[in-house]
N, C-alpha and C positions, 0 to 999 in steps of 0.2 A: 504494500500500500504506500500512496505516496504520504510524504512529511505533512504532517503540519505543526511541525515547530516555525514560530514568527522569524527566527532568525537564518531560516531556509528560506527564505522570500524568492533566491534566484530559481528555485526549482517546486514554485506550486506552480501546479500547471492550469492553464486558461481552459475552460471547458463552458460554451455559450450554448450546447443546447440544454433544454429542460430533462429532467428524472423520469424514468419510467415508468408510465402508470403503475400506482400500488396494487391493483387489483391482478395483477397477472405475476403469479406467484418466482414462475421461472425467471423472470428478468430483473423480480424482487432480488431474487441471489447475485443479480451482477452488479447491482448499484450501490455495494458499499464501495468497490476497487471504484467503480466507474463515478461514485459521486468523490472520489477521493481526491478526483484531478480535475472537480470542480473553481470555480471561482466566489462561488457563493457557501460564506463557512459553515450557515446554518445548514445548508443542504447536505453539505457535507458532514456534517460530523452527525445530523440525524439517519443520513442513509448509512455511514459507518456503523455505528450503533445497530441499528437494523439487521445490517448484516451478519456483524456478530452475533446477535443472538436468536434469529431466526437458524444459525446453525448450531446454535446450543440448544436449543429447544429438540433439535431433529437429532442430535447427538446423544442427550441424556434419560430419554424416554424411558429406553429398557433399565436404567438404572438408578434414578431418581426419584422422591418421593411425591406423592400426587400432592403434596403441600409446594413444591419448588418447583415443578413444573405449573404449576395455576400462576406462581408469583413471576416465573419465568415468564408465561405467556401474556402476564397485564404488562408485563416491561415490553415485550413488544407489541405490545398494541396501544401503548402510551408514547411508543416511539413513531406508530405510523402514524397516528393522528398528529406528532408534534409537539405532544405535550411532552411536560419534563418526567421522567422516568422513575427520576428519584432525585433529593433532596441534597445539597451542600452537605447538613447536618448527618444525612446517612450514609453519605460517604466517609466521612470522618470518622465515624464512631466504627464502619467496616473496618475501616486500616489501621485503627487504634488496635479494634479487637485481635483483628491479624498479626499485630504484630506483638501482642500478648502471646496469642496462643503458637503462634508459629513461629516469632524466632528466639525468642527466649529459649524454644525444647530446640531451636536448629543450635544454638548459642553452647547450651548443655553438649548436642550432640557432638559438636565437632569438640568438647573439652575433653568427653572420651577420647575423642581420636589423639588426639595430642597427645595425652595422659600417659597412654600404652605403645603410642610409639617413639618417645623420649625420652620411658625411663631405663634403658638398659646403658642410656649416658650415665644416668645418676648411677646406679651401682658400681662406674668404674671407680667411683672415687673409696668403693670401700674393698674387702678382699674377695672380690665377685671371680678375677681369674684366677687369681691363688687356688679359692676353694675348689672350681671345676676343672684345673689341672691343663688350663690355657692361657696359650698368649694373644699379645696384641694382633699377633697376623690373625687369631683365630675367628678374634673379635672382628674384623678386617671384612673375613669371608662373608660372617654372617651379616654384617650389614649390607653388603654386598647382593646376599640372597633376598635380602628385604627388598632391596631398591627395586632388585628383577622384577619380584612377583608384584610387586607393589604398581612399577610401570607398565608388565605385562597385562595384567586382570584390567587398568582402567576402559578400556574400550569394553570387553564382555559384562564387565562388572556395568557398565552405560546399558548396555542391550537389554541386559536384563531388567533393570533399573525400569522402561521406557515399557518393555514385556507386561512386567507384572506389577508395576507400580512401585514411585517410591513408599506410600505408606506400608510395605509390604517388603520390600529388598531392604531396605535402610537397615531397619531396627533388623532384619535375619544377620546382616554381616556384623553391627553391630555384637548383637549376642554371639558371634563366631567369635571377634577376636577377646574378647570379653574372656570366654570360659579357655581361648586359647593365653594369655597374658597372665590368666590364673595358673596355669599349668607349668607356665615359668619357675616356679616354687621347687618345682621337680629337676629343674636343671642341674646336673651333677657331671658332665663330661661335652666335649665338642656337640657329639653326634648329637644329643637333645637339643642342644643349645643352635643349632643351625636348622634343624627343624621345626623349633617355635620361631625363627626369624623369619624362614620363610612361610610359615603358616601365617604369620601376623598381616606380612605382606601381601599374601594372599586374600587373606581377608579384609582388609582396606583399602587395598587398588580400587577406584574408583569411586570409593566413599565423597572424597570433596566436589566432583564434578556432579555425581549424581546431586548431594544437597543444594548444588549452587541448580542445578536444576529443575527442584522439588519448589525450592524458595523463587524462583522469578515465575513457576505459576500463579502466584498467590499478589502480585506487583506490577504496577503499570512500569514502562521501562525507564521514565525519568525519578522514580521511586526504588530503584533495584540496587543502586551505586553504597547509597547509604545504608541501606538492609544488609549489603554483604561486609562493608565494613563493620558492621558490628560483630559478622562472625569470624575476622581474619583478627580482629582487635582480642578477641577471645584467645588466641593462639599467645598472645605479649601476655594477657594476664595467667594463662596456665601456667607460660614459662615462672611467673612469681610465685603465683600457689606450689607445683610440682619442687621447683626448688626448698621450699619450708615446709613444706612433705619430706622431700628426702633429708634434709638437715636433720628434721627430728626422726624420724622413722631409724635413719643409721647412724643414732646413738646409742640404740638399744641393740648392746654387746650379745650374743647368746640368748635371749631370752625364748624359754622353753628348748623346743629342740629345733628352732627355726634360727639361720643364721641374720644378720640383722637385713639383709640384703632379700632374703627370702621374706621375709616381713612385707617388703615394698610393695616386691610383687604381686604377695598377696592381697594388700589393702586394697592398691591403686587394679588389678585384675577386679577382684569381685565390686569394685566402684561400677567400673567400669560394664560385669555383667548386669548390675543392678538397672542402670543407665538403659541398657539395650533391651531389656526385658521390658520397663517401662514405656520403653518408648512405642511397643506394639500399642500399650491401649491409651497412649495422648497424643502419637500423633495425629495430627488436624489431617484431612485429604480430601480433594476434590473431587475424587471418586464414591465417596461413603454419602447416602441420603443426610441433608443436613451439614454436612465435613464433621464428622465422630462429633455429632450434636455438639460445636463447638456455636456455629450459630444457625438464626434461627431460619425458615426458608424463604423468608426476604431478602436475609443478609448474606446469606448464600449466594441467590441469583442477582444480586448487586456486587457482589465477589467477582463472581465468575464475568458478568456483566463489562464492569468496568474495565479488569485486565483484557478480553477477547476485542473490546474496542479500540481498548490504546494497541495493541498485536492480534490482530485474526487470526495468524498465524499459531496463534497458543491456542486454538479451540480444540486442535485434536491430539494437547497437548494430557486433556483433560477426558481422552474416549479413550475407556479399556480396552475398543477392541482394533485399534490403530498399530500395527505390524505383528499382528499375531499369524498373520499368514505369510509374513512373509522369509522368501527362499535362502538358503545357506550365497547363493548367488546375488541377490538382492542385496544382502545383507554388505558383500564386499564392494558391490559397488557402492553401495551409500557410504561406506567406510574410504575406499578412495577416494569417491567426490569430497568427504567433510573434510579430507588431507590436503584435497588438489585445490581445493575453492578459492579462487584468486582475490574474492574479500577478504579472506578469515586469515589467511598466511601470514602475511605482512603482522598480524596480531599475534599470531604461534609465535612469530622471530621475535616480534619485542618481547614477549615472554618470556624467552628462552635467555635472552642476555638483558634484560632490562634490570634482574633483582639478583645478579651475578658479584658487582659490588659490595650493599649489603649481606648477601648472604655470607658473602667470602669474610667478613669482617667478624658477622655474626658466631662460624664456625669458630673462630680465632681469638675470639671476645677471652674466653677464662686462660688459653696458650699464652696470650701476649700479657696478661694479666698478671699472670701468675712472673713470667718473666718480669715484671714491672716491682716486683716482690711484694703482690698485695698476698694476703695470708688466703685460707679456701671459703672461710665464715662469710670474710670482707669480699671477695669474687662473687661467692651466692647475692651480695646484698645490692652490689654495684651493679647485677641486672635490672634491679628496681626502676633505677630512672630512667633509663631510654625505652624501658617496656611501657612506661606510663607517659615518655613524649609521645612514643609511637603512637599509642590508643589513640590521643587526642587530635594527632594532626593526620590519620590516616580514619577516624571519622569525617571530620572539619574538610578534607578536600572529598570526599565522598558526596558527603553531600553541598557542595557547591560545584561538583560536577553535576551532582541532579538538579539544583536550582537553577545551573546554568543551560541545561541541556547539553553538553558537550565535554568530551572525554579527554583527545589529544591534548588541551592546553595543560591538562592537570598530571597528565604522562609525562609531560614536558618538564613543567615545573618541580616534580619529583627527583626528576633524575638530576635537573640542575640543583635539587637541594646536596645531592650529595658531592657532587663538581669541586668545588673550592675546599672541601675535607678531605679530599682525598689528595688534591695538591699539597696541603698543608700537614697532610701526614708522610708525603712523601716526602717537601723537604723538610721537614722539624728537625733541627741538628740531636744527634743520639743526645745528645748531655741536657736537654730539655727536664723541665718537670715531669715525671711522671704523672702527673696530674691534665696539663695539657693533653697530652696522647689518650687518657681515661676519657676526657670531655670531648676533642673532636670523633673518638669512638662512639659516646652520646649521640653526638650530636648527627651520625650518620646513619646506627641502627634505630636512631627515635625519627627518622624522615616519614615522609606520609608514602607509608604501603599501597602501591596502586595496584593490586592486583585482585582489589574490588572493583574499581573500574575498568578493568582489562575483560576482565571474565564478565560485565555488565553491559560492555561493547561488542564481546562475543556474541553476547542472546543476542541485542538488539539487532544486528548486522545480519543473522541466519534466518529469518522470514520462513523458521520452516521448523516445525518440532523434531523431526529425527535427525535434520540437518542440525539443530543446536545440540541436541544431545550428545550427539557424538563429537562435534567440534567442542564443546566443554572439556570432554575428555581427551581429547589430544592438544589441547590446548595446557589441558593442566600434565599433560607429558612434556609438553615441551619445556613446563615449567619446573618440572623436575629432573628434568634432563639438565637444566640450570643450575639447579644448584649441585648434581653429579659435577659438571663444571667446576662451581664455586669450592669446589671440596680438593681444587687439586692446582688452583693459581695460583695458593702460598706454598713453595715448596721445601725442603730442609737443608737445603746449597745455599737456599736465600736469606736464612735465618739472620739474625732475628727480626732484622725490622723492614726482610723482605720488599726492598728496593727494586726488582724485578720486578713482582705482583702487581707491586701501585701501578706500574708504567702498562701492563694490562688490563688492570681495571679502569686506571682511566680512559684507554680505548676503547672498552666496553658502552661504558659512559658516555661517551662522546655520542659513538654510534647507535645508542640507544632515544639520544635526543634525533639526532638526525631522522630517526625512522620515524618518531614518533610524529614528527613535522611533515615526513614523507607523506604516511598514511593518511597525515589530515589534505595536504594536497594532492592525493589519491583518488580521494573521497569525491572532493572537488568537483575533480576532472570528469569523473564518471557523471557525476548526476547533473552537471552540466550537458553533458552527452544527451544520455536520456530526457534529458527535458526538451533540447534540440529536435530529438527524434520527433518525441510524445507531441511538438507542440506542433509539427507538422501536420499531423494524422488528423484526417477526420472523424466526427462524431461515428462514423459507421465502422472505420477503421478499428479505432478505440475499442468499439464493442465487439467487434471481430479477434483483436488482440487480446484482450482479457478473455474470450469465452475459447479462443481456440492453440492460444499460446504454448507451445513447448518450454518457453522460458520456467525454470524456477524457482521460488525463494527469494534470497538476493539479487539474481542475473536480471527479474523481471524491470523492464521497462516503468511500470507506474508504481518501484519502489526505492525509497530514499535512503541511501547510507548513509547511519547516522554518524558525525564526526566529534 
C-alpha cells in the first residue's frame, strides 16, 4: 500500500477518478490498494480501513467468537457508511491495555532468554572447569556448539513459529531450554557439558525473531520502534540482575551437596522453567476468541482493526490457516527470496557490522577491566552505569524514531555516537587515568541500541507476512553473525590496548554510517521510481495492476518504503 506518512508528500500519488461503488462486493476488495493512491485523505484512509477489515471478517469466521465477529462487522459497516469506527479514547485505552498484557510477558520472556544463555559466563569466574575436568578450549567448543545451533534452528525455528503460532511455539521452546538449563546441574565432564550447549542452542534459535514477530502483530508500525526497545533495554537490565545473582549465589561454598556453581544453574534453570510454563496460559494471541480473554470483543476487533489498516499486509499474519499447505519447495523458495530481497539486504549488512563496535567492547568490558586493576566485586558493579545509559537512550531514540516516522536518521546518529570514542580510545596515551578509559567504555556501551529500529524497518519494509517472518530471522542471523565477528577483532598479539582492533572498528563504523545514508537514499530513489510509473497509468490501468499484478510485497508499484 502506498505511504501516507505527511512527510512522503513526493510519492502520494494523484488518483482523480471516484471509488467504486460500495454495493459491488468484489471491487469493495480493490479499493483499499486503489483508494491508497488517492488524492483525497478521507477516501482514503476510509476505503483502507474497509479493506482491512472486510478481510478480517472473511478471515476469522471459523475461529472467532460470534461476540467479535458482530463487533467486527458494525466496524465495517461504520466504515462504509463513513462514520467513525471507533473513538480516540478507545484506541488509547486498546494500546495501553496491549501493552500491559503483551509486552510486559514479551519483557519477562526475552529475561529468560538472557538468563540461561549468559550464565555459563558467570560460572567461569568460580571453579566450574576445575570441577568438570576442563579447559578453556573446552569451554571454546561449546560455545561454539551454541552459536551453530543457535544460528542454524533460526529460520525453522521462524516456520514453525508462522505454522503453529507464536502463542503456541514460544512458551514450547521456552519450557525446552528451561528444563534443558536445569539439567546443567548434572554437568560433570566435557561430553555433558557440550550437549547442554548445544541443546540450549537449539532450543533458542529463533526465539528473538519469532517475539519481535509475535509483538509487531499486536502494533501499528510507527508504534513498533519503541515497543521493541523496551525489550532489547530488558537485555542491559538482566545483565545487572544476572550479575547480583551470581555475586550472591557463588558465595555459597558447598552448600548441601551442590557445588556453588551448581546452585546457579539450578535457580536461574527452574526461573526460567517456571517462566515458560507460565507463559502457555498468559500469553495474549490473536488467534484465541477474545486474545486468552485479555480483552473484551470490541477491543479485540479495534486491535486487530487498527494494526490491518496501518499494514494489510499483517491480516494473514493473524489466519491459522496461512502456509499450512505449503511444499518443502515453496518453502525454499520463500527462504531464498527473504535472502535475495533487494529491500531487506542492505538492512541484513547494517546489521551484521552496525553493532560490531559495541559488541566488540562489550565482550572486552571485564578483560580490559580487570587489566585496568579494578578488583571482580568492583567489574560486577561498573556494568551498572552504561546498562542504565543504554536503557535510557536506546528507549528515547526508539521512540523518536516513531514520532518521527523515520529510521535511517537515528541508525545514523547511533553509530556517530560511538565515532569520537573510539578515536579517543585509540589515541588515549597508555599512562592515562584508568578512569578515562572506564568512562569512554560508558560512554560507548551506554549508546542508543538501534536494533529496535532495525528489526522495526524490517517489518515495515516486507509488505508481506511470510516474507517478514523469515527476513526477521535472517536478519537476526546476520546479526549474530556480528557479533561471531565482534568476538575475534581484539586479538592476543594486540594486547593490551589492542591498537589494531580500534583501526577496525573504526572502519566498521565508518561504513556503517555510510550505508545507513545509502539505504535512506535507496529508498529515495525507488519510490521516486514508482511514483513516476504509478503517476503515468491510468485509472483503468491502476485497476488492472492491482487486480492482476505479479508484483509482490515490497516490489509492488503502489507500495512505499519506509525510510
Amino acid at each position: 500500500m502506498a505511504s501516507e506518512n505527511p512527510d512522503d508528500s513526493e510519492i502520494v500519488f494523484d488518483e482523480k477518478a471516484r471509488l467504486i461503488s460500495l454495493e459491488e462486493d468484489e471491487l469493495l476488495k480493490q479499493t483499499s490498494s486503489r483508494a491508497e493512491s488517492s488524492s483525497d485523505p478521507e477516501k482514503r484512509a476510509l476505503s483502507s480501513q474497509y479493506g482491512a477489515l472486510s478481510g478480517i471478517v472473511d478471515t476469522v469466521k471459523p475461529q472467532e467468537s460470534d461476540d467479535y465477529n458482530l463487533e467486527a462487522e458494525r466496524i465495517r459497516e461504520a466504515l462504509e457508511n463513513g462514520e467513525e469506527a471507533w473513538t480516540k479514547d478507545e484506541e488509547n485505552a486498546v494500546r495501553k491495555k496491549t501493552d500491559l498484557r503483551v509486552m510486559i510477558l514479551a519483557c519477562v520472556m526475552f529475561f529468560s532468554l538472557d538468563l540461561t544463555r549468559s550464565n555459563i559466563q558467570q560460572v567461569l569466574s568460580s571453579d566450574f572447569l576445575l570441577d568438570t575436568y576442563m579447559t578453556t578450549n573446552d569451554y571454546n567448543v561449546g560455545q561454539s556448539l551454541f552459536l551453530i545451533f543457535f544460528l542454524s534452528l533460526e529460520v525453522p525455528s521462524q516456520l514453525m513459529n508462522k505454522r503453529i503460532g507464536p502463542e503456541r511455539w514460544l512458551p514450547t521452546i521456552m519450557t525446552a531450554w528451561g528444563i534443558v538449563s536445569t539439567l546443567q546441574v548434572l554437568i560433570s565432564a566435557r561430553p555433558f557439558f557440550l550437549f547442554t550447549r548445544a541443546a540450549i542452542g537449539f532450543c533458542e534459535g529463533g526465539f528473538v525473531s519469532g517475539l519481535a514477530f509475535y509483538v509487531s502483530s499486536f502494533y501499528k508500525t510507527d508504534e513498533l520502534s519503541i515497543r521493541l526497545s523496551w525489550i532489547w533495554a530488558t537485555q542491559a537490565l538482566t545483565n545487572v540482575i544476572s550479575a547480583v545473582l551470581a555475586s550472591g549465589i557463588l558465595l555459597m561454598k558447598d552448600v548441601g551437596t551442590f557445588k556453588n556453581w551448581q546452585w546457579l544453574f539450578l535457580f536461574e534453570g527452574l526461573l526460567a522453567l517456571v517462566i515458560g510454563l507460565s507463559t502457555f496460559f498468559l500469553i495474549p494471541s490473536l488467534k484465541n476468541p477474545g486474545i486468552a480473554s485479555s480483552f473484551t470483543a470490541r477491543e479485540a476487533a479495534i486491535l486487530r482493526a487498527r494494526v490491518e489498516h496501518d499494514d494489510p499486509s499483517k491480516k494473514n499474519q493473524s489466519n491459522k490457516d496461512v502456509g499450512k499447505k505449503t511444499t518443502p519447495l515453496e518453502i525454499l523458495k520463500s527462504i531464498f527470496g527473504a535472502l535475495t530481497d533487494k529491500y531487506l539486504v542492505p538492512i541484513f549488512i547494517l546489521g551484521y557490522i552496525g553493532f560490531v563496535p559495541s559488541v566488540t567492547l562489550r565482550y572486552y568490558f571485564p578483560i580490559n577491566m580487570r587489566f585496568l586493576n579494578f578488583d571482580t566485586t568492583t567489574i560486577n558493579l561498573l556494568i551498572i552505569p552504561y546498562a542504565i545509559v543504554n536503557i535510557f537512550w536506546t528507549t528515547t531514540f526508539s521512540r523518536l524514531s516513531d514520532y518521527y516516522r523515520t529510521k535511517w536518521v537515528f541508525a545514523l546518529l547511533s553509530a556517530l555516537w560511538v565515532f569520537p570514542n573510539l578515536i579517543f580510545l585509540q589515541f588515549l596515551p597508555y599512562s592515562a587515568s584508568r578512569w578515562w578509559r572506564f568512562a569512554s567504555y560508558t560512554w560507548v556501551l551506554g549508546y542508543p541500541y538501534y536494533q529496535p529500529i532495525l528489526v522495526s524497518w524490517v517489518s515495515a519494509n516486507s509488505n508481506d507476512p511470510d516474507r517478514r517472518a523469515l527476513a526477521q530471522s535472517i536478519y537476526n542471523i546476520s546479526v549474530q553473525l556480528g557479533n561471531l565477528t565482534a568476538a575475534n577483532v581484539f586479538r592476543e598479539d594486540d594486547a593490551p590496548y589492542y591498537s589494531r582492533g580500534y583501526y577496525v572498528l573504526l572502519a566498521l563504523n565508518i561504513a556503517s554510517m555510510i550505508l545507513a545514508f545509502g539505504i535512506h537514499s535507496y529508498y529515495k530513489v525507488e519510490n521516486r521510481r514508482r511514483h513516476a510509473v504509478w503517476s503515468k497509468m491510468s485509472e483503468m490501468e491502476r485497476r488492472e495492476y492491482q487486480s492482476s499484478t505479479t508484483d509482490k510485497g515490497n516490489s509492488r508499484l503502489d507500495f512505499t518504503l519506509r525510510t
